[in-house]
Structures are given as C-alpha cells and as structure tokens.
N, C-alpha and C positions, 0 to 999 in steps of 0.2 A: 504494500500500500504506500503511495507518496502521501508524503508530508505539507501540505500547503504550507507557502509560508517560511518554507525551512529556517532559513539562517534570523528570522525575525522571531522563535521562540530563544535559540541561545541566548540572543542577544536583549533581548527582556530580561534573562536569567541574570546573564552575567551584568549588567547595570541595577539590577534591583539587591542583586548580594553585594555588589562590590557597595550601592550605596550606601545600603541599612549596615554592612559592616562596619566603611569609615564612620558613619556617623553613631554607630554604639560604640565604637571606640575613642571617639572624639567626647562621647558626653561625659562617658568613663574618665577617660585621661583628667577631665573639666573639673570633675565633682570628687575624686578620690587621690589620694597621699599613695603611693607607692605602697605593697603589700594591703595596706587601709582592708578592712573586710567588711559588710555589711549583710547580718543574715538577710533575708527573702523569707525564708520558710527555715527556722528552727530546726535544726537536727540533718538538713537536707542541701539545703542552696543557699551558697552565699554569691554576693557581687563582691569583685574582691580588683585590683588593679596588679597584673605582674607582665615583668618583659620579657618571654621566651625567647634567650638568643638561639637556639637548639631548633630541631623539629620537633616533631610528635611525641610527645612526653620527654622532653630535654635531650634526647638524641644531637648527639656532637656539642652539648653548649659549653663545653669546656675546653675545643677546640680553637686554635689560635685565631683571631678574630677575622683580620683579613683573610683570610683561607676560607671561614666558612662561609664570610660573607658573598666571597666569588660563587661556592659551592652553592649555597640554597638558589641565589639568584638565576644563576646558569643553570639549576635543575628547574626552577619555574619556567624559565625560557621553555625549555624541551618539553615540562609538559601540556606548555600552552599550544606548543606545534602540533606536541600527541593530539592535543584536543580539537585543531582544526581536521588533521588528518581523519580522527576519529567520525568527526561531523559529516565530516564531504562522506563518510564510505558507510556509516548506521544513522544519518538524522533521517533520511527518506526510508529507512528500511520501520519505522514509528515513533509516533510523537515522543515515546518515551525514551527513548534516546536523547533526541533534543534538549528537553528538557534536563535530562539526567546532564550532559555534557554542559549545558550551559552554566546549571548549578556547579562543578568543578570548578570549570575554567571561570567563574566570578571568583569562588573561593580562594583560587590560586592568584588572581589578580589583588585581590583584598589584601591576601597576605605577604602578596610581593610587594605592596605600597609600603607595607610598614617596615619591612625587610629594608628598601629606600631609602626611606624617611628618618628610622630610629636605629636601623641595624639590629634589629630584635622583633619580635612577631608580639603585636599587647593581646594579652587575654585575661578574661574578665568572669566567664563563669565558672562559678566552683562549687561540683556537687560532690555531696560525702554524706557517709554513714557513719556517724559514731567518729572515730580519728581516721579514720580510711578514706582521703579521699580520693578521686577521680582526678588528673593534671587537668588544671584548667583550660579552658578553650575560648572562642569568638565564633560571631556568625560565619564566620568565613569558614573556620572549621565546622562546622557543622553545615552546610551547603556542600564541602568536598563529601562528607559521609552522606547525605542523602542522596545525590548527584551518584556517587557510587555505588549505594545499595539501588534504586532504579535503573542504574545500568545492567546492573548484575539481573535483575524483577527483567527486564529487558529481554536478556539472553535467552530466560528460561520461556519468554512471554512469546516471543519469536524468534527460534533455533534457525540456526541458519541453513537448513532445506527448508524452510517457511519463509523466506527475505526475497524479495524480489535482489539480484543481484545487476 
C-alpha cells in the first residue's frame, strides 16, 4: 500500500519532537539548579535537571571529552542518513513506518542540538521505585523508543513478502 503524503508524516514527526523537546528542556534548564529534584508523584516521578555527557545510561561519559564529543555527533550524523535511507525504502511500504522513523530521526535531532549547544544530552525525567531508579531521560529519548518499538509493531505488521517492493 503507498503512503500518501510520505515524506510530510516524518517530517511533522521530526519538528513536533525536536520542538516539544527543546522546549521541555529549555523550561527545565529555566526553573531548576543542576541535580534540583522535584517529586510529581511520590515514590514514582521526579523532574529532576542533569547533563548526560555519555549515551544511554552514561555509556562512555567518562570518556575524554573531545573524543566523545566527535563520537556521538558523527554517530547522529549516520543515523540520520540510516533514517533517510530507511524512509525512501519502508515509509510507502505503511504509514507506520513513517511515523515510527520520523519519531527517531526528531529524537536524534533533539538530542544532537544539545550534544551542540552544551556538549552533554539535558535530561529531566526520573522514574524510580523505592532507591532504584530508572537513568533519566527527555522527550527526545522517549520519541527514539517509541519510533523504534512501531518500527519493530511494523515488521511484524507487514513482513516483507507482504511490502509492495
């Protein structure tokens, strides 16, 4: 089935995360002290302010700085390519693709601004149980997790003997 539209859902996608990202992280940065924590919901969610120089749960943040900083940059670059590439060859194959890809490539652009800008990734949400929490994250990360779990909803949704090629 083609996708009316194609390249007009990503790109909704990726301007509505990239916006609501900077700007939950801008209101963040505005209103809270570095570490500052602020429950939400007792026992569960805090808003809290920290600067991820690392990836995904502090992956490499003790790596030498200009180093990593070439590193994440130049890995956002390449996944943004993946994500074109991806597009041209699964958004017409259903919507859910598109969408799923657009959410990514926002996420990855979110997080490359701040990468830019501060040399570090701001994240802001922090859920926990009792002293265990969860590394916190930002919209941006949570748009690459959804964008990815609909990719995946995707594959199983339309296997590719089912894709128009």
């Amino acid at each position: 089935m083609k996708t009316p539209g194609f390249p007009l859902i990503p790109l909704v996608w990726l301007l509505a995360v990239v916006g609501l990202d900077q700007a939950s992280k801008a209101m963040v940065m505005a209103r809270f002290a570095l570490f500052e924590q602020v429950p939400v919901i007792p026992g569960l969610f805090n808003l809290t302010l920290l600067f991820n120089t690392g990836a995904a749960f502090g992956i490499l943040a003790g790596a030498p700085s200009v180093w990593r900083q070439a590193f994440f940059v130049g890995v956002a670059f390449l996944a943004l390519a993946l994500m074109v590439f991806l597009c041209r060859r699964f958004c017409a194959q259903g919507r859910i693709f598109a969408h799923a890809l657009g959410l990514i490539a926002g996420g990855a652009i979110g997080n490359l601004i701040d990468r830019l800008r501060f040399g570090a990734v701001v994240d802001f949400l922090d859920f926990y149980l009792g002293s265990r929490h969860w590394p916190a994250f930002n919209v941006a990360d949570s748009a690459i997790c959804v964008g990815v779990g609909l990719f995946i909803l995707g594959s199983f949704l339309y296997p590719p003997e089912e894709r128009e090629e």
